[in-house]
MIKEKE-770394 format. One record per residue (C-alpha): x, y, z; residue in one letter. Coordinates in steps of 0.02 Angstrom, whole numbers. Layout:
N
<r x="X" y="Y" z="Z" res="a"/>
...
This chain:
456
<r x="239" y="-4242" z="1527" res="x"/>
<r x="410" y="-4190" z="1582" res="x"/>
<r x="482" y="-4142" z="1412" res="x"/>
<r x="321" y="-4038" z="1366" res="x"/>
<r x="338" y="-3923" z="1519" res="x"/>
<r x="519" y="-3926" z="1476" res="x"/>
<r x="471" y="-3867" z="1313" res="x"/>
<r x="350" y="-3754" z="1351" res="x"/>
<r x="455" y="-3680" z="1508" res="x"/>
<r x="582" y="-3621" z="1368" res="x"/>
<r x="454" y="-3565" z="1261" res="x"/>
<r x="390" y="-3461" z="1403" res="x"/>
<r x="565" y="-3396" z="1439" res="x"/>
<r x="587" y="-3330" z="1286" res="x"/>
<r x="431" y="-3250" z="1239" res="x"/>
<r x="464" y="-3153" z="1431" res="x"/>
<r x="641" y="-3132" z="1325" res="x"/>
<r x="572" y="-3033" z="1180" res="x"/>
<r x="411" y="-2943" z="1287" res="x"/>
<r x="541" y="-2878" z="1389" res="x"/>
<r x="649" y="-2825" z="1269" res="x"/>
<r x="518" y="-2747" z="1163" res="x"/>
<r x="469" y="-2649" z="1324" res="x"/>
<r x="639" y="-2588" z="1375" res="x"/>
<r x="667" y="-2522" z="1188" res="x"/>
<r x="530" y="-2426" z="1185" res="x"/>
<r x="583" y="-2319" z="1327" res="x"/>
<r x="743" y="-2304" z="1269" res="x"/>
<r x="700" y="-2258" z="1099" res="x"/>
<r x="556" y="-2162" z="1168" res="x"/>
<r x="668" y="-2038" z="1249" res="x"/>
<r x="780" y="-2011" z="1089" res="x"/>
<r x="760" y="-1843" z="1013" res="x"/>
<r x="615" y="-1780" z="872" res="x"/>
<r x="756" y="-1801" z="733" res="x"/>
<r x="801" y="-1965" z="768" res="x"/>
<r x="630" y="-2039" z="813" res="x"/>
<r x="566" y="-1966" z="656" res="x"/>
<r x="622" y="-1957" z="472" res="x"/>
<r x="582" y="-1820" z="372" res="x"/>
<r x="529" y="-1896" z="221" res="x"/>
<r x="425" y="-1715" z="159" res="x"/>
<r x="458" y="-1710" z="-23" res="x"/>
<r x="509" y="-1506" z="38" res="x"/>
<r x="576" y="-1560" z="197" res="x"/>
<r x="482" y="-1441" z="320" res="x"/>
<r x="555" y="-1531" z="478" res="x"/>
<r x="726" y="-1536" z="426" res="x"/>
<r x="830" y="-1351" z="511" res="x"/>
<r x="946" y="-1285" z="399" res="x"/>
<r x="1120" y="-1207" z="440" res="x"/>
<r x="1033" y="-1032" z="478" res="x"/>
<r x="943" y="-1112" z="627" res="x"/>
<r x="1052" y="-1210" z="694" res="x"/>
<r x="1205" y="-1080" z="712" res="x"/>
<r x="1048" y="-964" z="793" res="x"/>
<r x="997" y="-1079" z="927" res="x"/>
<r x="1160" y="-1182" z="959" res="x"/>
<r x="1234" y="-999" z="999" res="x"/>
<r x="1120" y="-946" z="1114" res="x"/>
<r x="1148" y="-882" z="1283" res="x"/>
<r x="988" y="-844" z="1347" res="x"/>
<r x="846" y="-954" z="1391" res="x"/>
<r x="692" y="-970" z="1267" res="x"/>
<r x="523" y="-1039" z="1307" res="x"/>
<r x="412" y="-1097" z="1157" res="x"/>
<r x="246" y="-1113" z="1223" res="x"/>
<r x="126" y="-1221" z="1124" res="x"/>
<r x="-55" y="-1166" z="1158" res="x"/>
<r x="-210" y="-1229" z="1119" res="x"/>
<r x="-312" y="-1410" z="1136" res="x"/>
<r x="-190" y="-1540" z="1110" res="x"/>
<r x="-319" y="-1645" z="1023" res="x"/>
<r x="-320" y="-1506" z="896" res="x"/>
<r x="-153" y="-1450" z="875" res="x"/>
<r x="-70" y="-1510" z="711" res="x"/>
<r x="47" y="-1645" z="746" res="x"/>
<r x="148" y="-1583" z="596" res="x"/>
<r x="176" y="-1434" z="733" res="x"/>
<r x="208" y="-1502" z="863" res="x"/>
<r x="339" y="-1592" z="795" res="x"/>
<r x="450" y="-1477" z="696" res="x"/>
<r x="436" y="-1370" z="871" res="x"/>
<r x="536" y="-1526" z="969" res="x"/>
<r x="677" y="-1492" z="844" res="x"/>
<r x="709" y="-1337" z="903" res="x"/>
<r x="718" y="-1409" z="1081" res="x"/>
<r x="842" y="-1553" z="1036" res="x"/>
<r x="955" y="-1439" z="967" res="x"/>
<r x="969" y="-1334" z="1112" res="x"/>
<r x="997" y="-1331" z="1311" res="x"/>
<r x="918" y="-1159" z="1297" res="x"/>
<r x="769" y="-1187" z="1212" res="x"/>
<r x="630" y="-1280" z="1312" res="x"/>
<r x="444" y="-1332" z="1251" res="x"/>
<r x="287" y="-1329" z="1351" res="x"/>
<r x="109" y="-1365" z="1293" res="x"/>
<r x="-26" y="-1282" z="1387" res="x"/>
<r x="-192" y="-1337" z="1365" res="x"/>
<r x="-301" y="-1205" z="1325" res="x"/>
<r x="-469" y="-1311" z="1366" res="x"/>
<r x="-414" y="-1368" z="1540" res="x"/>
<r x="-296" y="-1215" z="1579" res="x"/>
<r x="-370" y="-1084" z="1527" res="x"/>
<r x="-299" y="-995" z="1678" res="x"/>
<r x="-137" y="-1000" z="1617" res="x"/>
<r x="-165" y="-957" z="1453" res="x"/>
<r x="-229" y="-782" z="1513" res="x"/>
<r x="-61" y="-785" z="1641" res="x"/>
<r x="40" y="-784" z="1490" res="x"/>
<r x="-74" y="-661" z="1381" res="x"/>
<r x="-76" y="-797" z="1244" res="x"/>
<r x="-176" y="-815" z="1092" res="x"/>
<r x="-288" y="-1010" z="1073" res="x"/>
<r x="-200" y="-1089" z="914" res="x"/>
<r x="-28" y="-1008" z="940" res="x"/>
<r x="153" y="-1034" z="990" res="x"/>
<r x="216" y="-900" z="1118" res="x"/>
<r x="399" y="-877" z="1120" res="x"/>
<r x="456" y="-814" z="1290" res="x"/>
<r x="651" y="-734" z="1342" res="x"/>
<r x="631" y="-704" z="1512" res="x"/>
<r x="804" y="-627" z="1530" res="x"/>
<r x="734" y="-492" z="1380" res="x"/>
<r x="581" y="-479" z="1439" res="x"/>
<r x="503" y="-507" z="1256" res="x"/>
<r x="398" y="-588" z="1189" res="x"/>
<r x="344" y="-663" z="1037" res="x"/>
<r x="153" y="-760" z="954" res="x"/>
<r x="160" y="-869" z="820" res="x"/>
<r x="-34" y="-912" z="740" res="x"/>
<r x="-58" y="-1060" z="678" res="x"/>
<r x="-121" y="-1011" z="516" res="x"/>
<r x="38" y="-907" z="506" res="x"/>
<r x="140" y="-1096" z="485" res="x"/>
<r x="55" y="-1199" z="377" res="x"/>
<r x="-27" y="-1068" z="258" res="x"/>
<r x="-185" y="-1093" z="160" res="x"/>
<r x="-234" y="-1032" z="-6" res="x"/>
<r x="-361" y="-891" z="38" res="x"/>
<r x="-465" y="-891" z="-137" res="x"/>
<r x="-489" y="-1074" z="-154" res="x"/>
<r x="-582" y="-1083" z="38" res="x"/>
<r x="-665" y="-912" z="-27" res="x"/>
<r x="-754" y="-969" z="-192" res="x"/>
<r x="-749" y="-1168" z="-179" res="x"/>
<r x="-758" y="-1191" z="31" res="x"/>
<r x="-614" y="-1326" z="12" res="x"/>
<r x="-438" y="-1286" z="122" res="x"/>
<r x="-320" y="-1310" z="31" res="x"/>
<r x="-129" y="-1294" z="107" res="x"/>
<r x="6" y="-1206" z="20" res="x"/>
<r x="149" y="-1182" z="122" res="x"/>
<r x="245" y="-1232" z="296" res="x"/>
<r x="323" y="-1096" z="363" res="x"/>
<r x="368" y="-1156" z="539" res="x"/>
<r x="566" y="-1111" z="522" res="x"/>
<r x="553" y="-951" z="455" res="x"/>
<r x="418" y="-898" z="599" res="x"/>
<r x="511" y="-993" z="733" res="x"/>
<r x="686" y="-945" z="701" res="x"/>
<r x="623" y="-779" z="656" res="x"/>
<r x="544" y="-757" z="842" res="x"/>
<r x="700" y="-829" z="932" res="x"/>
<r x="801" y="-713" z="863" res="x"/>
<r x="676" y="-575" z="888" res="x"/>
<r x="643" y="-601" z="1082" res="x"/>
<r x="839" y="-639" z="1114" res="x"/>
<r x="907" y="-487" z="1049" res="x"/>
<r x="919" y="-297" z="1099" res="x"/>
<r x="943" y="-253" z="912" res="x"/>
<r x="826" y="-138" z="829" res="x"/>
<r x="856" y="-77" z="649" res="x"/>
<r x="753" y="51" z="557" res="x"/>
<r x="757" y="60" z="356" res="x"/>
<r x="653" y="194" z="245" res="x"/>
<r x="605" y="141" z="86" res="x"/>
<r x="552" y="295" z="-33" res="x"/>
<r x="404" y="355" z="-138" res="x"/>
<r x="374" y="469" z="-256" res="x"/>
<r x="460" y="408" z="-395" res="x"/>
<r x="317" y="260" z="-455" res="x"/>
<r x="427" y="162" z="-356" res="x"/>
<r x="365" y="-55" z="-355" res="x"/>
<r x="297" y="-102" z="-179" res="x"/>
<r x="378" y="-243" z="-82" res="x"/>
<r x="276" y="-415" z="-96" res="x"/>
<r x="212" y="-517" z="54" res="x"/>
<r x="357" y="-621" z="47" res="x"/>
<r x="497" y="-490" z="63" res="x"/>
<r x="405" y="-400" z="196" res="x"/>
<r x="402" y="-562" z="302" res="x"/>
<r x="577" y="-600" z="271" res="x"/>
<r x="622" y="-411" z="325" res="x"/>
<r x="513" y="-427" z="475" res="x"/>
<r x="594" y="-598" z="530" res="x"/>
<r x="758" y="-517" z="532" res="x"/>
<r x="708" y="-391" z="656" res="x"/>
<r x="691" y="-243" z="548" res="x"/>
<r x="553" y="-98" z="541" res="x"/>
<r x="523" y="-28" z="358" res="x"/>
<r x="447" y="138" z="363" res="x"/>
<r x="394" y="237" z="172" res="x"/>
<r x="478" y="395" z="161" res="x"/>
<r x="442" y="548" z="28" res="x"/>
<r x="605" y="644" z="32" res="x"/>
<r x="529" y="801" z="-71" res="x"/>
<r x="384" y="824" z="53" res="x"/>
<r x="471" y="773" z="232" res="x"/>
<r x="623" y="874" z="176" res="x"/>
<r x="769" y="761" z="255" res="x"/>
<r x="815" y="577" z="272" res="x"/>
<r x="768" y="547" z="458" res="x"/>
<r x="888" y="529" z="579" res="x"/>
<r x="850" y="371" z="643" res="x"/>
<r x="867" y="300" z="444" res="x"/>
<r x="996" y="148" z="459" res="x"/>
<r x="973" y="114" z="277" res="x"/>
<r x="879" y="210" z="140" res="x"/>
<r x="797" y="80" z="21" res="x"/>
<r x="766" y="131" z="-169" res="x"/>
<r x="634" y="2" z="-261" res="x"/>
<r x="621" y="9" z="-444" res="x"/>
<r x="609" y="193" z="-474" res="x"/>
<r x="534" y="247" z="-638" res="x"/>
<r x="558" y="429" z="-624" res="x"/>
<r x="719" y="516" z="-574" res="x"/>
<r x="754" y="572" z="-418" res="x"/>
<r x="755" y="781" z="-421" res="x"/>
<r x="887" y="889" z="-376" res="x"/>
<r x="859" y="901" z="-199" res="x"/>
<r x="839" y="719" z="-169" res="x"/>
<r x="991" y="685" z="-262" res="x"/>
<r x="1084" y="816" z="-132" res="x"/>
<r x="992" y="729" z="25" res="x"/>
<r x="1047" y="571" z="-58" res="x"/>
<r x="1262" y="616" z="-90" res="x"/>
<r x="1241" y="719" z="86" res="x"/>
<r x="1186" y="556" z="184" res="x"/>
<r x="1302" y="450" z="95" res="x"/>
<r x="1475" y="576" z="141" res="x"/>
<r x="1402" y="575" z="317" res="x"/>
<r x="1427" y="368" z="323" res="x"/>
<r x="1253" y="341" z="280" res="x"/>
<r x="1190" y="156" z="205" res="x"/>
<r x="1082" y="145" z="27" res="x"/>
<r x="1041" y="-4" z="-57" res="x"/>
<r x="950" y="35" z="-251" res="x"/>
<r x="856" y="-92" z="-351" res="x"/>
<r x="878" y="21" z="-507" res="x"/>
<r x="807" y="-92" z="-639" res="x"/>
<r x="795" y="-39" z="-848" res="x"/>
<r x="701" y="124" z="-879" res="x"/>
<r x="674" y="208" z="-1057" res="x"/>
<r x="670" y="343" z="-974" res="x"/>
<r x="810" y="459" z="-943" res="x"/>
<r x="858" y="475" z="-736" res="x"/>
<r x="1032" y="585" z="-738" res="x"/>
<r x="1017" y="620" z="-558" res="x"/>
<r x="977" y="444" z="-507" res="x"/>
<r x="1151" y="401" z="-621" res="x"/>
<r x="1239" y="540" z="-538" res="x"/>
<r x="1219" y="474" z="-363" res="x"/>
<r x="1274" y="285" z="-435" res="x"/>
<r x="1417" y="345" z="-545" res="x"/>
<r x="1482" y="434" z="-387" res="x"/>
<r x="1530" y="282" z="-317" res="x"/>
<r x="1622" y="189" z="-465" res="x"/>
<r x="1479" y="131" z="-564" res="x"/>
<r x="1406" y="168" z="-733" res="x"/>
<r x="1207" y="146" z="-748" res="x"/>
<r x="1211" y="84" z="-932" res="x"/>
<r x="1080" y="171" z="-1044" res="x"/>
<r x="1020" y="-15" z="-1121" res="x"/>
<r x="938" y="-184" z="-1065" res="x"/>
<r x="1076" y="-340" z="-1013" res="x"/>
<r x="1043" y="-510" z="-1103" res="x"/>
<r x="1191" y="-647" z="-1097" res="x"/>
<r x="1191" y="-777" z="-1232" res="x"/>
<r x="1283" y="-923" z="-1140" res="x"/>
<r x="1179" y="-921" z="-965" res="x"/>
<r x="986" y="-904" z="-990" res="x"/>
<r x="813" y="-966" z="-975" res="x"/>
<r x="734" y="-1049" z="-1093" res="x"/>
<r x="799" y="-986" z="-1241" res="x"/>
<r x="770" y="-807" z="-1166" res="x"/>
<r x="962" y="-700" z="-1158" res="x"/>
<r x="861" y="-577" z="-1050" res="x"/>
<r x="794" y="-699" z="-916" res="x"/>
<r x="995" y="-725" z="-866" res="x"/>
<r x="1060" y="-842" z="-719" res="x"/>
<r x="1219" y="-733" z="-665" res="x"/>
<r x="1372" y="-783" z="-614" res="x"/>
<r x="1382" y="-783" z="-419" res="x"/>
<r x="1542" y="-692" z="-370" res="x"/>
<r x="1628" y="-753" z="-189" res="x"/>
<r x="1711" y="-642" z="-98" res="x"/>
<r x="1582" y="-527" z="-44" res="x"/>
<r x="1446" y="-513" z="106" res="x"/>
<r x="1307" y="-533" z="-3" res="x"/>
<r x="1381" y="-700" z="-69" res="x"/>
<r x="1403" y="-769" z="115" res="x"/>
<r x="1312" y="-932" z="136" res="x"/>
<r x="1248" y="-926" z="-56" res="x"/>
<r x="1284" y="-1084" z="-154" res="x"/>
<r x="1351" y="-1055" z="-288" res="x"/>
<r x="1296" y="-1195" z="-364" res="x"/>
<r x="1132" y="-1145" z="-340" res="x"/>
<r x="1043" y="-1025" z="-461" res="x"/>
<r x="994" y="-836" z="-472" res="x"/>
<r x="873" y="-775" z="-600" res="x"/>
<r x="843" y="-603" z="-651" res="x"/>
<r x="702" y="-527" z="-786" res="x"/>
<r x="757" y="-386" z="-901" res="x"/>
<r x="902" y="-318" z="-796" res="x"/>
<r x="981" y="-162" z="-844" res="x"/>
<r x="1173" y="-172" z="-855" res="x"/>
<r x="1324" y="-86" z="-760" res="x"/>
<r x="1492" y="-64" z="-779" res="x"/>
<r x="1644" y="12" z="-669" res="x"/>
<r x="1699" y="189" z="-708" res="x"/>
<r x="1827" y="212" z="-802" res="x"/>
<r x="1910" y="311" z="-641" res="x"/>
<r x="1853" y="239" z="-502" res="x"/>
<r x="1841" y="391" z="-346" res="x"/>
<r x="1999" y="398" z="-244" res="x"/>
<r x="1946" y="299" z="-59" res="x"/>
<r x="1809" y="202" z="-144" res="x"/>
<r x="1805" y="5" z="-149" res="x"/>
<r x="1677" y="-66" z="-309" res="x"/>
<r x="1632" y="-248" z="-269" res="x"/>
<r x="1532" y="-345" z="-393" res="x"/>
<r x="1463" y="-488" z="-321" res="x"/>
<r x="1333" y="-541" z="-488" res="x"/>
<r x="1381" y="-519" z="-655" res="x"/>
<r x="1340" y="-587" z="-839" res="x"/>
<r x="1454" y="-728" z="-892" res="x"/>
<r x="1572" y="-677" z="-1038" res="x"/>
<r x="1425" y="-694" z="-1165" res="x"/>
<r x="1342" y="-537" z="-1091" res="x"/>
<r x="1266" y="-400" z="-1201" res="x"/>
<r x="1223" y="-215" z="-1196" res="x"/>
<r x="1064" y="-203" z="-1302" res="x"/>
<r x="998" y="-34" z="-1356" res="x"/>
<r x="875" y="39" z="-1515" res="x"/>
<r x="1058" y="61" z="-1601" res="x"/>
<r x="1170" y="-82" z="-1562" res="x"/>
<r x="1230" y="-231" z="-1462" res="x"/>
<r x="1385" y="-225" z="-1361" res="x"/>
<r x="1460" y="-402" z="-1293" res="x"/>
<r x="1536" y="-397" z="-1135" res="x"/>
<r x="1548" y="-461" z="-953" res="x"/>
<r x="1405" y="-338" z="-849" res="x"/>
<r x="1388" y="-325" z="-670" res="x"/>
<r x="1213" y="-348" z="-635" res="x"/>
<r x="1231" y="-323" z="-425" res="x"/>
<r x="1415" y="-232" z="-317" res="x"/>
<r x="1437" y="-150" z="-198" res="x"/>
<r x="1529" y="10" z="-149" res="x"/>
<r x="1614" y="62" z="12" res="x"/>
<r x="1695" y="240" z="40" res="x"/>
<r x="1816" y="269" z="169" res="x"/>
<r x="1773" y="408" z="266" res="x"/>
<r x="1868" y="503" z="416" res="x"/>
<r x="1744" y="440" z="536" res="x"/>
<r x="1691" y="251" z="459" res="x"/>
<r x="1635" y="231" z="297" res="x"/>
<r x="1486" y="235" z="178" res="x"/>
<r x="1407" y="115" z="70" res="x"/>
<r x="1298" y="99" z="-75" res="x"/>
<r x="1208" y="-77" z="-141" res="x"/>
<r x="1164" y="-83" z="-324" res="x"/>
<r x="1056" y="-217" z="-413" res="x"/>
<r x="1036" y="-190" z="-588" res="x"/>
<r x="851" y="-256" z="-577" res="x"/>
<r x="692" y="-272" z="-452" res="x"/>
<r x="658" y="-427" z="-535" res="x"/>
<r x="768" y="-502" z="-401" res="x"/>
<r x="631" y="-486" z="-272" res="x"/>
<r x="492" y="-495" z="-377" res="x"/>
<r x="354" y="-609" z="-276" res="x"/>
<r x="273" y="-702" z="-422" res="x"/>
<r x="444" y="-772" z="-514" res="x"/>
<r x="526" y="-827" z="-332" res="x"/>
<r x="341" y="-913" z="-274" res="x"/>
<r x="362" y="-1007" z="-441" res="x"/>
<r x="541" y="-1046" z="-424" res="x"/>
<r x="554" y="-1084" z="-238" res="x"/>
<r x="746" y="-1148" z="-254" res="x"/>
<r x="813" y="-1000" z="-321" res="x"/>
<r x="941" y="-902" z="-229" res="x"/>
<r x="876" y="-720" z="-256" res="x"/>
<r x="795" y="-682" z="-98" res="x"/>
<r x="948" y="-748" z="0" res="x"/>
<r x="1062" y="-623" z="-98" res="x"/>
<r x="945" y="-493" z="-58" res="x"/>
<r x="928" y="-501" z="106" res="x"/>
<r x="1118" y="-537" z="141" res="x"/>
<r x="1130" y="-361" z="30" res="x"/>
<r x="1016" y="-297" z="171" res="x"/>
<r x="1085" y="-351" z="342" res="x"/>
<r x="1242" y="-335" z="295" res="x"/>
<r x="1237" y="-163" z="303" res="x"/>
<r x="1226" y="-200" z="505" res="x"/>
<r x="1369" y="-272" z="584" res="x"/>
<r x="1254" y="-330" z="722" res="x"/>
<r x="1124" y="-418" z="612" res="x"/>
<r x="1114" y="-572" z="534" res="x"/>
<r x="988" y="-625" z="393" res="x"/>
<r x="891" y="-763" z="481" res="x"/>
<r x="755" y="-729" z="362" res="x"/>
<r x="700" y="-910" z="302" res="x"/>
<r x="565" y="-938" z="147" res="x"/>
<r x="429" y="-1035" z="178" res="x"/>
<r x="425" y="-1228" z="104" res="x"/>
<r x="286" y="-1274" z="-16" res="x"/>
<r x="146" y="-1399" z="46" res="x"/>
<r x="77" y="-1417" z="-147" res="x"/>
<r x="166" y="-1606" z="-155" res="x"/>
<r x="105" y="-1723" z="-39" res="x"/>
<r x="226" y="-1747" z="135" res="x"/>
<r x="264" y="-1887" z="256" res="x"/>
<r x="354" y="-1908" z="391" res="x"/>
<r x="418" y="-2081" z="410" res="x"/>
<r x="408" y="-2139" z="608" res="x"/>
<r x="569" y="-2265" z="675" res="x"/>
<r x="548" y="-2230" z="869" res="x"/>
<r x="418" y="-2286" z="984" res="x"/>
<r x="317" y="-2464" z="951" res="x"/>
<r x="324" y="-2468" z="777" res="x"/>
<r x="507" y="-2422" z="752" res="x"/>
<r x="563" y="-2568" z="856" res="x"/>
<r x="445" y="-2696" z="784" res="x"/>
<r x="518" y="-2657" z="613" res="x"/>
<r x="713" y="-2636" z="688" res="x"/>
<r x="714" y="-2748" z="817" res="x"/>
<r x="584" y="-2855" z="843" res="x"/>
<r x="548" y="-2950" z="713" res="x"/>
<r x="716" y="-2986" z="714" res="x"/>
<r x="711" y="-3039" z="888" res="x"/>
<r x="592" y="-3141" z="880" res="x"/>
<r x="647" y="-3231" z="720" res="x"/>
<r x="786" y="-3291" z="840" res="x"/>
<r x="683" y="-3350" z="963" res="x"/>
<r x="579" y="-3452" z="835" res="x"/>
<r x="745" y="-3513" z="774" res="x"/>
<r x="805" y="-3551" z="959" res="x"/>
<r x="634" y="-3639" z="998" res="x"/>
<r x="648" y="-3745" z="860" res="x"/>
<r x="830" y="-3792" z="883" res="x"/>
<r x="775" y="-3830" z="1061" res="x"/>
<r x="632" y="-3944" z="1023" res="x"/>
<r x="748" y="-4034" z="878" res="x"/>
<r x="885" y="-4085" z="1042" res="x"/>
<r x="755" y="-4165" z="1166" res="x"/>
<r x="669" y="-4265" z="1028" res="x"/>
């Protein structure tokens, strides 16, 4: 009788043993942060924060509140999750949830929204409200005609960094895009990314408002298909001498625009009358669907892999003048490879073309600067929704803020939700049974067994 409570004393020692273990790791691993409690194993990885984010919030200097609002039961876990990044990464950043059911109190305190992250900067005084449905997108027409939800897109990071920076700076930057000239309209994903980054767009027409407006930071030019007349092209060269900022998406035309050249060729840069093609770097057997060569050295390039890919449609070409204006700096920062072609009606010219540079005039009081792409097809919404890895819109918006010495592109894409995620969970109960555990209690088994083998 002796040796069986002996035995079953040590068996009872170390099952306390493992309980308590198993109890002690859970807290412990329980109060690890979101990243390391959680894998992302999303075949887009929506949790994971990329560089842009991180720089953002591990620089900050003012406080940030992200209130999550609404019924807890409700809220998308998915949510609630990627939020706790954003508070691991930073000592500025805290996370509350208020319950909109039993606090309903405090939801009207804070003039919040049900279904919505508020982002708060006290020291600002600004605020900012995420919905929901803004996040984790859903395709409109399928719910419309079939009445099934179907998700298409997580765009926590881009909506979350986006707001940070918004309610934590004092930076406000206008830009005036024109009309008149059957110029293309911005798609939904370039007016997001603009908006993210803190910048109003207004439309301008220079012919019937007479002037670029004063508060104009940088005049935008979209795809024109008509030239610009003779007193845009003076408001244009007039703006530009007086240390003004444009940025032109000229694209291939057949039709003639000598003003619209006049204004480019000004500063160093020949619009080519012909289309670009490049028969070493191209899609699909296409030498007009052409995957430039990313030049370093420039703003526009900052933070671009350039192992990563561009991809521009039927670009027109550009070349340097042959005398470049005395005080003026021409910095191509896309180009064809050396298989690059001029194509007109009459003939095909092989060279290297710049396909995006930029030009900088010294001026007594600062300087000016003009932005060309050779093609809209950069930012066109269709062919960078069906190519989600491609570097275009990253270019762009670089070509944007870096016109502002006081604004960075934080502008993030949304991730695609059409492949099935998962997130992978290694904290709390499960993550210890798996990593420590079963091990644990393998040993024990083994130590019971070695202890019974002794005694008999």
């Amino acid at each position: 009788m002796t040796r069986k409570l002996k035995k079953g004393g040590y068996t009872a020692i170390l099952s306390v043993i493992v309980i308590a273990a198993v109890i002690i790791l859970n807290m412990i691993v329980g109060r690890l942060p979101e990243k390391v409690r959680q894998w992302d194993m999303s075949s887009s990885q929506i949790y994971s924060l990329g560089k842009t984010t991180t720089d953002l919030v591990k620089g900050l200097d003012k406080d940030v509140t992200i209130y999550v609002v609404g019924d807890p039961s409700k809220i998308d876990k998915r949510i609630t999750s990627f939020v706790n990044r954003y508070d691991d990464l930073s000592s500025h950043i805290k996370v509350e949830t208020v319950d909109s059911v039993l606090h309903p109190e405090q939801v009207k305190k804070l003039n919040a929204t049900d279904s919505t992250l508020l982002v708060n900067c006290e020291t600002t005084n600004k605020t900012q409200s995420i919905p929901f449905t803004d996040i984790i997108k859903i395709d409109q027409s399928s719910y419309y005609y079939y009445g099934q939800t179907k998700e298409t897109e997580f765009d926590g990071e881009g909506q979350l960094t986006g707001a940070i920076s918004h309610v934590t700076s004092d930076v406000s930057k206008t830009i005036y895009t024109t009309e008149g000239h059957q110029e293309a309209a911005f798609g939904g994903t370039v007016s997001d990314m603009l908006k993210k980054s803190n910048l109003t767009v207004n439309s301008i027409n220079l012919l019937k408002d007479g002037k670029i407006p004063d508060d104009c930071e940088l005049l935008l030019i979209n795809a024109p298909e008509s030239d610009l007349a003779n007193d845009e092209k003076t408001m244009l060269t007039d703006y530009l001498d007086k240390g003004g900022h444009v940025l032109i998406l000229a694209g291939y035309s057949e039709k003639e625009r000598p003003n619209l050249t006049a204004v480019i060729s000004a500063y160093g840069l020949n619009l080519e009358n012909g289309m670009a093609a490049d028969t070493k770097n191209f899609y699909q057997n296409n030498p007009y669907y052409i995957f430039p060569t990313i030049e370093t050295g420039s703003e526009v390039t900052n933070g671009v892999d350039t192992r990563s890919a561009a991809l521009v449609l039927q670009s027109a070409a550009m070349t340097k003048t042959e005398n470049v204006p005395e005080g003026i700096t021409v910095t191509p920062f896309m180009q064809t490879s050396d298989g690059g072609m001029l194509v007109t009606e009459e003939a095909q010219k092989k060279g290297t073309y710049i396909l995006g540079a930029v030009s900088e005039k010294k001026l007594d009081t600062g300087s000016s600067r003009l932005t060309v792409f050779s093609t809209p097809t950069l930012i066109d919404e269709n062919l960078n929704t069906s190519f989600t890895n491609l570097t275009n819109l990253t270019l762009f918006m670089n070509a944007v803020t870096s016109n502002f010495k006081d604004v960075a592109n934080v502008s993030i894409p949304s991730k695609s939700l059409e492949v099935t995620y998962n997130t992978v969970t290694h904290g709390g109960m499960w993550g210890i049974l798996f990593i420590f555990v079963i091990p644990a209690a393998a040993l024990c088994c083994g130590l019971i067994i070695w202890f019974k083998r002794r005694r008999l």
